[in-house]
TORNUKOL-311525 format. One line per field, with one value per residue: residue number from 1; x, z, y of N, C-alpha, C, O in turn. Coordinates in Angstrom, 3 decimals. Layout:
BEGIN
num <- [NUM  ...] $
nX <- [X  ...] $
nZ <- [Z  ...] $
nY <- [Y  ...] $
caX <- [X  ...] $
caZ <- [Z  ...] $
caY <- [Y  ...] $
cX <- [X  ...] $
cZ <- [Z  ...] $
cY <- [Y  ...] $
oX <- [X  ...] $
oZ <- [Z  ...] $
oY <- [Y  ...] $
END
This chain:
BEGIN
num <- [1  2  3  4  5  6  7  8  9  10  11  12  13  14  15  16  17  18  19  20  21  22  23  24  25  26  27  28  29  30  31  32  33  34  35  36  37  38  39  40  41  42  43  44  45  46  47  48  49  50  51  52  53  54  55  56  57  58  59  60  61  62  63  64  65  66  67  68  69  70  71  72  73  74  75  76  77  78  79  80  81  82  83  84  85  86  87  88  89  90  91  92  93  94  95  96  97  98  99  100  101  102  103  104  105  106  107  108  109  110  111  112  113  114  115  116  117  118  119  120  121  122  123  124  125  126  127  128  129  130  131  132  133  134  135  136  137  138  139  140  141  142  143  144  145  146  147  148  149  150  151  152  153  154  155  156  157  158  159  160  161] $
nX <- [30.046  28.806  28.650  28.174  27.119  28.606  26.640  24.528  22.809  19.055  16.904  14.454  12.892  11.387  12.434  11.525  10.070  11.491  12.996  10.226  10.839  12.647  12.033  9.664  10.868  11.884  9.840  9.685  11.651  13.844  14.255  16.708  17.043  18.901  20.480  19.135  20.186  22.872  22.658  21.307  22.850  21.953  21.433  21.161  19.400  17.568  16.737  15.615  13.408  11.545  11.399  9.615  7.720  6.255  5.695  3.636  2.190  1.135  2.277  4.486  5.617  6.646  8.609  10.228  12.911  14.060  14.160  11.885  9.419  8.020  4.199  2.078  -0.250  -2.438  -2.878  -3.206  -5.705  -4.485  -6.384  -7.149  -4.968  -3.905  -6.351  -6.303  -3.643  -4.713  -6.837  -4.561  -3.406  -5.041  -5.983  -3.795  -3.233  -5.396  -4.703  -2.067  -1.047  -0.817  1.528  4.450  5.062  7.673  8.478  6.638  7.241  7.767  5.308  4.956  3.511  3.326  1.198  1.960  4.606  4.060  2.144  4.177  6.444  4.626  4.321  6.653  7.074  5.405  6.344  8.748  7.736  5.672  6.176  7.213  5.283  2.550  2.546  2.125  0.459  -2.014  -1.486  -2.214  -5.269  -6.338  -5.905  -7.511  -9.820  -10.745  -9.535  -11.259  -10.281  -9.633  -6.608  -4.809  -2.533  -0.643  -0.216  0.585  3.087  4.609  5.096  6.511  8.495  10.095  10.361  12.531  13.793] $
nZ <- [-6.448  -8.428  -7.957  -9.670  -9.587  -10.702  -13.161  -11.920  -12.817  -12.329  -11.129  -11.916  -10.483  -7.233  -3.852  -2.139  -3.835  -4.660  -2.115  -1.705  -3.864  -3.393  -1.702  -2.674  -4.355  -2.935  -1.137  0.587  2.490  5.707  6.156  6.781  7.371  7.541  5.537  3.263  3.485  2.693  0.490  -1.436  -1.603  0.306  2.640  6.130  8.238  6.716  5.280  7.135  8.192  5.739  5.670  8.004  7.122  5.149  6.638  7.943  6.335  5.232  3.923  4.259  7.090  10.259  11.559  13.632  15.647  14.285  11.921  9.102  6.573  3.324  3.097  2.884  3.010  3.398  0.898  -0.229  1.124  3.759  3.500  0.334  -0.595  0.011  -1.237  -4.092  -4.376  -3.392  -5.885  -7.933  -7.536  -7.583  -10.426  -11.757  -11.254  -12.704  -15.579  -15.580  -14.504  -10.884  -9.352  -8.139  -4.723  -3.307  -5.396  -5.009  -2.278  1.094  3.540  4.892  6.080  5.537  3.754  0.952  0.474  0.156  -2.212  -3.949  -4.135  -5.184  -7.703  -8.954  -9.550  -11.285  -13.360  -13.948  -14.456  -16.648  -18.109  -18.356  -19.037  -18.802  -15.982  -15.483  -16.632  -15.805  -12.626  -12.958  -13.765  -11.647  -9.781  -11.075  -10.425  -7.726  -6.773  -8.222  -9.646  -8.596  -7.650  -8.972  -10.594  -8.876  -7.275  -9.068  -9.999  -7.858  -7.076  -9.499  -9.378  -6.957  -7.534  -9.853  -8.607] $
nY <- [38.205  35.770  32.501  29.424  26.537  22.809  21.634  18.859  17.363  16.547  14.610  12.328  10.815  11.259  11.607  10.558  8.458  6.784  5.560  4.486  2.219  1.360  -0.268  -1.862  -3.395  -4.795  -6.644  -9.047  -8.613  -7.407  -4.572  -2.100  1.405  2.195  0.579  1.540  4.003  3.595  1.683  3.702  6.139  8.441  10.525  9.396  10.691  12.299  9.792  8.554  9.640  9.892  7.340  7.174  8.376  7.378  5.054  5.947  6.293  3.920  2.465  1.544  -1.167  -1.354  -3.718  -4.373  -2.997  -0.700  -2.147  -2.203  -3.047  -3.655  -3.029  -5.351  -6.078  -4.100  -4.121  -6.307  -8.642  -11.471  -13.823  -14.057  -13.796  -16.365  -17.792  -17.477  -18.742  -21.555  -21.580  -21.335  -23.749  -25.881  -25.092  -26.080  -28.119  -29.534  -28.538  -29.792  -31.533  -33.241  -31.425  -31.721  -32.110  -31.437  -29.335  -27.393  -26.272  -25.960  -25.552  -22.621  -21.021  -18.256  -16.825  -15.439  -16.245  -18.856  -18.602  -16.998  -19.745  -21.455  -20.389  -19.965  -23.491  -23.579  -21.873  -23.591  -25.954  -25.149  -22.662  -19.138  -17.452  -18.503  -19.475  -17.049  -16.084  -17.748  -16.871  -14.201  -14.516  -16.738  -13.822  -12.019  -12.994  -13.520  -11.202  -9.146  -7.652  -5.576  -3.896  -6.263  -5.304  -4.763  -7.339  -8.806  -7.771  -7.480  -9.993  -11.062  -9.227  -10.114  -12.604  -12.238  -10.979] $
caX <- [30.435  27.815  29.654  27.664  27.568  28.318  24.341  24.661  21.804  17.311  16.267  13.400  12.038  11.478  13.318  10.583  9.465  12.919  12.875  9.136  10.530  13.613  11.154  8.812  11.820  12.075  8.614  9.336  12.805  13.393  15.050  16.699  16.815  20.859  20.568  18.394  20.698  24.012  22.411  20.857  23.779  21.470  21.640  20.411  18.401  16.940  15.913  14.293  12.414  10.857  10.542  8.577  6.663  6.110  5.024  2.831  1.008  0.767  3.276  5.447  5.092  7.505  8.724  11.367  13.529  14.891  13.228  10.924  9.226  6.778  3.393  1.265  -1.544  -3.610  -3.359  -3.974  -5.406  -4.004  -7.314  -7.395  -3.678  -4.351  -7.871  -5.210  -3.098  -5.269  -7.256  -3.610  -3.079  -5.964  -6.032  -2.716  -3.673  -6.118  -3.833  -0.383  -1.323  -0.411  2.566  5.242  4.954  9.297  8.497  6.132  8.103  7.046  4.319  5.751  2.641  3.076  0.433  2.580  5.629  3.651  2.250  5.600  6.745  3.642  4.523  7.865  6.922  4.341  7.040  9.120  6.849  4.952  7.062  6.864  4.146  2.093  2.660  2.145  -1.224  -2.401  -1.685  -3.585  -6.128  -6.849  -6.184  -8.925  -11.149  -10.417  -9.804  -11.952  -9.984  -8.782  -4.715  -3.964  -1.732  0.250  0.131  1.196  4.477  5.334  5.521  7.428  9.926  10.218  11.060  13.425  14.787] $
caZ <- [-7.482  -8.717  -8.470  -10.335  -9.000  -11.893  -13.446  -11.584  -13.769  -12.003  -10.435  -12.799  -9.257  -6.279  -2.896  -1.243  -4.301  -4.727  -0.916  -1.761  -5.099  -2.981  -0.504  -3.416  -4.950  -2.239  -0.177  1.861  3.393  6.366  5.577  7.991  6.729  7.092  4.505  1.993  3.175  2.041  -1.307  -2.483  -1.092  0.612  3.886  6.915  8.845  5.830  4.703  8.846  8.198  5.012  5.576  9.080  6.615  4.668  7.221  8.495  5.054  5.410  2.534  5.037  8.479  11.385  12.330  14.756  15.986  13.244  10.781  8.308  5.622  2.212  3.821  1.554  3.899  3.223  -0.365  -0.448  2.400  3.285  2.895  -0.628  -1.600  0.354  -1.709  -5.161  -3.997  -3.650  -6.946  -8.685  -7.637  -8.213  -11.919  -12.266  -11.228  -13.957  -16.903  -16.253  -13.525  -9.501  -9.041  -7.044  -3.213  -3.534  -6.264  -4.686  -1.127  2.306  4.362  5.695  7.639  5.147  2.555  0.104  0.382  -0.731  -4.098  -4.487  -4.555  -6.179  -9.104  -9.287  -9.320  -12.015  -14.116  -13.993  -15.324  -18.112  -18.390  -17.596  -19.910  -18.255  -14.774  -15.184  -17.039  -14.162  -11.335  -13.551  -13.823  -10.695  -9.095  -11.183  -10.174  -5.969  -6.375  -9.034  -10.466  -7.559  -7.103  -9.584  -11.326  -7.901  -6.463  -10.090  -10.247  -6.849  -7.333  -10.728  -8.777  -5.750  -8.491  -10.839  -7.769] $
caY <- [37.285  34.443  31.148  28.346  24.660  22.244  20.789  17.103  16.558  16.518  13.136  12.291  10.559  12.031  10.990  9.090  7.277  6.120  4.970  3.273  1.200  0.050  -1.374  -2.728  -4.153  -6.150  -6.714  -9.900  -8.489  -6.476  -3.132  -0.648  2.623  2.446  -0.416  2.647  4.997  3.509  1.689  5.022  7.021  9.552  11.000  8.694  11.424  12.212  8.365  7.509  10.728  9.680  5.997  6.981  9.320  6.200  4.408  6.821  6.804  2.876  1.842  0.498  -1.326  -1.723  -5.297  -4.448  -2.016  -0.051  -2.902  -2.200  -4.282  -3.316  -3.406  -5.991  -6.185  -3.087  -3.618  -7.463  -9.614  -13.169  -14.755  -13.080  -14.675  -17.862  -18.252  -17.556  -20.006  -22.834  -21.885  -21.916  -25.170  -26.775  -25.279  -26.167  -29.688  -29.862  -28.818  -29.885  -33.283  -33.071  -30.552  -32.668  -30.680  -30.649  -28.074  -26.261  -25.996  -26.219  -24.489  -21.743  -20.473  -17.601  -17.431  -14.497  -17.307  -19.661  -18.306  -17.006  -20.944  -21.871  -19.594  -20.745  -24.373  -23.385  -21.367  -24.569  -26.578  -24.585  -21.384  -17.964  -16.995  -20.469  -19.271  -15.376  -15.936  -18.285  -15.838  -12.987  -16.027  -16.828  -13.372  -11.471  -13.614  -13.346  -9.985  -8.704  -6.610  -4.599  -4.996  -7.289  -5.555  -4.734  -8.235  -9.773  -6.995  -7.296  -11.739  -10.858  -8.326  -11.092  -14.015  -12.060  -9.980] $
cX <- [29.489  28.582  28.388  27.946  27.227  27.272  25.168  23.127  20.230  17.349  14.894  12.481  11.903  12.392  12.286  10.044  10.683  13.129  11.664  9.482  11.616  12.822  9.947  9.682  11.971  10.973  8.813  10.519  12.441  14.530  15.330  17.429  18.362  20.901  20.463  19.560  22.064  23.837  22.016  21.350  22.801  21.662  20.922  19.139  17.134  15.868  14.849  13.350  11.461  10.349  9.600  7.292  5.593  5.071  3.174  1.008  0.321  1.052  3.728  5.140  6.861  7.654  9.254  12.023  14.530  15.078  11.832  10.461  7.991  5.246  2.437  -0.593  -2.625  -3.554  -3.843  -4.363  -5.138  -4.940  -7.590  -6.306  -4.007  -5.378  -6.902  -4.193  -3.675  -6.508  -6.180  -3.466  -3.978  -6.582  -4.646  -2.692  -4.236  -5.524  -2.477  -0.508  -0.747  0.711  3.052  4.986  6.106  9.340  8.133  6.713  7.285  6.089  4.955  4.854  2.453  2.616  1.049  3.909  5.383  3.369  3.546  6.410  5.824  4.077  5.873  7.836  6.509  5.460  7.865  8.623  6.457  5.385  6.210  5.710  3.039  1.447  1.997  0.201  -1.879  -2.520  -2.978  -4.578  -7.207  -7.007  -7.194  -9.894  -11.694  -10.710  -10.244  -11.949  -9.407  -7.035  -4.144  -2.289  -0.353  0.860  0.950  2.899  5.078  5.854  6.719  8.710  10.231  11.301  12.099  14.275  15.851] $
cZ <- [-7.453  -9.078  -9.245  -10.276  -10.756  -11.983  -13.087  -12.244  -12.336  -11.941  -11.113  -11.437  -7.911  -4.605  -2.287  -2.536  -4.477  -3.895  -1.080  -3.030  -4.112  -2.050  -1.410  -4.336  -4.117  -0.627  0.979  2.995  4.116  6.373  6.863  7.533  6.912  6.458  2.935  2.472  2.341  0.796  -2.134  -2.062  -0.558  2.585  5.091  7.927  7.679  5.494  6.066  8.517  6.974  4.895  7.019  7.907  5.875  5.414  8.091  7.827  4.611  4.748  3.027  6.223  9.155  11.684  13.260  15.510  14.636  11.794  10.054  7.260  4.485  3.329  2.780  2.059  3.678  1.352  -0.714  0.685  2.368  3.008  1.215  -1.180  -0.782  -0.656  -3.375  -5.048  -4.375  -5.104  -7.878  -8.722  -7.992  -9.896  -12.636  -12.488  -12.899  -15.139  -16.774  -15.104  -12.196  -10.000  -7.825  -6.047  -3.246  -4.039  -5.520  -3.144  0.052  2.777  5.005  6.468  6.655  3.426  0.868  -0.706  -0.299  -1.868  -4.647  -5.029  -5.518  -7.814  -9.770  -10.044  -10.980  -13.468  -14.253  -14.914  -16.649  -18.525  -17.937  -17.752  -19.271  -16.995  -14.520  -15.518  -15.917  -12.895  -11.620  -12.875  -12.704  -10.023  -9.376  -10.312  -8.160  -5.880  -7.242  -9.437  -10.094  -7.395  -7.741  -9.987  -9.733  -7.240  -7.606  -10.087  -8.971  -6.774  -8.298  -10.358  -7.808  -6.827  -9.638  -9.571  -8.653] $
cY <- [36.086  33.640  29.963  27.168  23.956  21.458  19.549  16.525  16.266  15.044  13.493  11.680  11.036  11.000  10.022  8.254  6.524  5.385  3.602  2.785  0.353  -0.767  -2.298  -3.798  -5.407  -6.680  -7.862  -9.483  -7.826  -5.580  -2.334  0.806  3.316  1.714  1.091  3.941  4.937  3.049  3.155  6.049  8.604  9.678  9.856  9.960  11.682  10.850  7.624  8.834  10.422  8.390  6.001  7.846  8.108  5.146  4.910  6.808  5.233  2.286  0.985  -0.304  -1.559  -3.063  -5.547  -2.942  -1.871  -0.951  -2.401  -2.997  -3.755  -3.865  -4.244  -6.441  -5.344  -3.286  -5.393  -8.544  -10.958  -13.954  -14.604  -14.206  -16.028  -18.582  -18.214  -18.599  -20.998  -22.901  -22.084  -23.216  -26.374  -26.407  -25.642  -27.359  -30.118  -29.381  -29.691  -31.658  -32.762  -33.091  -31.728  -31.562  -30.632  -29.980  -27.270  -25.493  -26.807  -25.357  -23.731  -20.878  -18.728  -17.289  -16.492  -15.755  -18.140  -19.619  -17.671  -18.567  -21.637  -21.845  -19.745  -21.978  -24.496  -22.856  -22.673  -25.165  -26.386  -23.597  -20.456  -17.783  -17.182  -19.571  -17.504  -15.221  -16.846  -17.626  -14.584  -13.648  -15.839  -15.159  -12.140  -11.704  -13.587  -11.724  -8.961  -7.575  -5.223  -4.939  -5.687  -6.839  -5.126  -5.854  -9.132  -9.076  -7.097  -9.244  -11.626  -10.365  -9.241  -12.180  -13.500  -11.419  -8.867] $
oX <- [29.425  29.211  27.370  28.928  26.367  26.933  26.190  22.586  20.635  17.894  14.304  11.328  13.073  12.784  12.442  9.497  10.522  13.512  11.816  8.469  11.600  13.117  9.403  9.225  12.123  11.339  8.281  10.442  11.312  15.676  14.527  18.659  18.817  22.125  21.275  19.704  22.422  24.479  22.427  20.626  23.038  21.993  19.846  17.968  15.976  14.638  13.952  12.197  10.319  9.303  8.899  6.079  4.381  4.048  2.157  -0.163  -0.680  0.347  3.640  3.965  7.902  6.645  9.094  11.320  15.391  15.817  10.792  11.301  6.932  5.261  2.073  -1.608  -3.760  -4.226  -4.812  -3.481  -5.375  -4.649  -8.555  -6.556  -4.580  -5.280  -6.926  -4.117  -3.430  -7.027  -6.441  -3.398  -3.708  -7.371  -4.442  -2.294  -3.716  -6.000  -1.920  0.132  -0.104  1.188  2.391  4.754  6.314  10.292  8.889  6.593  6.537  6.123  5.672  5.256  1.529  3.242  0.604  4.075  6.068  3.962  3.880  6.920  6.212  4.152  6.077  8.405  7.070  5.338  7.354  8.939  6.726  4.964  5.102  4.933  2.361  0.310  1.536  -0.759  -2.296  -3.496  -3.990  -4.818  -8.283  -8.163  -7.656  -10.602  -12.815  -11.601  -9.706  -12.821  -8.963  -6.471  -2.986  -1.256  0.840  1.974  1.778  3.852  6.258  6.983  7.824  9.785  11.442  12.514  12.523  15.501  16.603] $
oZ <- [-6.412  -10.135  -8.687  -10.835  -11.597  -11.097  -13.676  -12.071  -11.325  -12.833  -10.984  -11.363  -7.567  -4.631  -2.055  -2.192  -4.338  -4.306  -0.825  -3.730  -3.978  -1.753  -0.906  -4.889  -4.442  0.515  2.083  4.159  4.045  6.607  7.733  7.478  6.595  6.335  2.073  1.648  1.548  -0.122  -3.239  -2.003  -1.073  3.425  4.645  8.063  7.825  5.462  6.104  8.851  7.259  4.317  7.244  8.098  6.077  4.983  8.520  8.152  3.899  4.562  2.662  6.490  8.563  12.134  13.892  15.793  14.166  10.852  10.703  6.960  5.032  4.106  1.788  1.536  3.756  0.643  -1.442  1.148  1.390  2.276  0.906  -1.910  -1.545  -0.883  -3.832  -6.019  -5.470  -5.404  -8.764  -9.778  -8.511  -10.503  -13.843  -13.539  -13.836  -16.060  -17.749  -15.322  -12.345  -10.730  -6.989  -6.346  -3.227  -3.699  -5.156  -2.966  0.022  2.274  5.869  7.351  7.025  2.373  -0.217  -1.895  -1.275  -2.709  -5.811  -6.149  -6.490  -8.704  -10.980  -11.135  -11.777  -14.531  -15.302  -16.094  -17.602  -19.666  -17.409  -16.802  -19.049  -16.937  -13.486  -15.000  -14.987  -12.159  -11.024  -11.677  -12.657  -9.660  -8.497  -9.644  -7.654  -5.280  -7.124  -9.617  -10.727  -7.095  -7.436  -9.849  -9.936  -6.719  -7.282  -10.169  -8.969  -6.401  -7.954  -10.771  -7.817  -6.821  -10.382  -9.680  -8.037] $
oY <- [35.432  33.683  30.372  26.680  24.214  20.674  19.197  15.433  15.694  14.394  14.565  12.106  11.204  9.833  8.824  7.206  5.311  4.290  2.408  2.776  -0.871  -1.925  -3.281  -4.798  -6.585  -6.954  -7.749  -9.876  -7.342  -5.962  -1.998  0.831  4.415  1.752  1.428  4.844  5.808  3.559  3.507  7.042  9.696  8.842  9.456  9.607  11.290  10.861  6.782  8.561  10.783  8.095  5.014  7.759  8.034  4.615  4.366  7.005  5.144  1.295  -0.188  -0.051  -1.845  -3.605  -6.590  -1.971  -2.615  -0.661  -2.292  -3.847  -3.447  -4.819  -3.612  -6.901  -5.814  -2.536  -5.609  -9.268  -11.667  -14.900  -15.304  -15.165  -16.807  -19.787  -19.357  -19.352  -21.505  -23.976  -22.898  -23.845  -27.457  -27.131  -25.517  -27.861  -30.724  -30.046  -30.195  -32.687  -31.722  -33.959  -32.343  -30.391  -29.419  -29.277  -26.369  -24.281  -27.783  -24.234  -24.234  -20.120  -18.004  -17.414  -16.868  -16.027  -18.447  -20.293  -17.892  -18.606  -22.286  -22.693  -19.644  -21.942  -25.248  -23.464  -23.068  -25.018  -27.117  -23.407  -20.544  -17.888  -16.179  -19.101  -17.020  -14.649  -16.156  -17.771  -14.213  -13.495  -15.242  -14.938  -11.412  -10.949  -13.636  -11.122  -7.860  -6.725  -4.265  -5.991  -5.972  -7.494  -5.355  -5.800  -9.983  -9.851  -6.746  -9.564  -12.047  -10.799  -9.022  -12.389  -14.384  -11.420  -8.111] $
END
């Protein structure tokens, strides 16, 4: 007798890219792969097996024990967003006048953090539009055309969360 499971309907994405958007969704956190297993109701053996695969492939990195975190390092280096940074601010200077530093935050020693506040600061000020064309802006020009559009969507997904 052929029994027939009722159609639960084809995942248009596959299981590990599903794993790598929840970790691009949220690049500065640190994720443990019982966090991805209970949001995207999938198996936990399953989700440490594909986020070591992940890591393996250099998407992800390790921070801890049973921590993981988006890896942003092999695709942009900090001298790279540091050098975006300080050309944002000094063209930001020159259209809109010295950015109060309470907008823009504190030093946090981490240079991703920072154009994240930057771009905030910047959206504040002159609006999204303002702020979004500025990051382009500057980060053509640093990184000439390599990455942009990864380092601009991954700021965008950070600041809308």
């Amino acid at each position: 007798m052929n029994v027939r499971r009722a159609f639960r309907g084809r995942q248009t994405e596959s299981k590990t890219d599903r794993i790598a958007s929840y970790f691009s969704a949220r690049p500065l956190d640190s994720i443990s792969p019982k966090d991805i297993a209970r949001e995207l109701d999938m198996d936990l053996q399953l989700v440490t097996s594909l986020v070591n695969r992940l890591k393996k492939e250099g998407v992800v990195e390790r921070i801890g024990r049973g921590k993981y975190r988006l890896r942003l390092k092999g695709f942009v280096d900090e001298r790279s967003i540091s050098a975006i940074n300080r050309d944002m601010s000094i063209l930001a200077g020159r259209i809109f006048g010295e950015l109060d530093p309470r907008m823009r935050g504190t030093s946090t020693g981490d240079p991703f953090r920072e154009l994240v506040g930057l771009y905030l600061a910047l959206r504040k000020v002159g609006g999204e539009a303002t702020a979004s064309n500025l990051l382009k802006l500057c980060a053509y020009k640093r990184l000439e055309g390599r990455n942009v559009d990864l380092l601009v969507n991954t700021i965008y997904e950070v600041v809308n969360g």
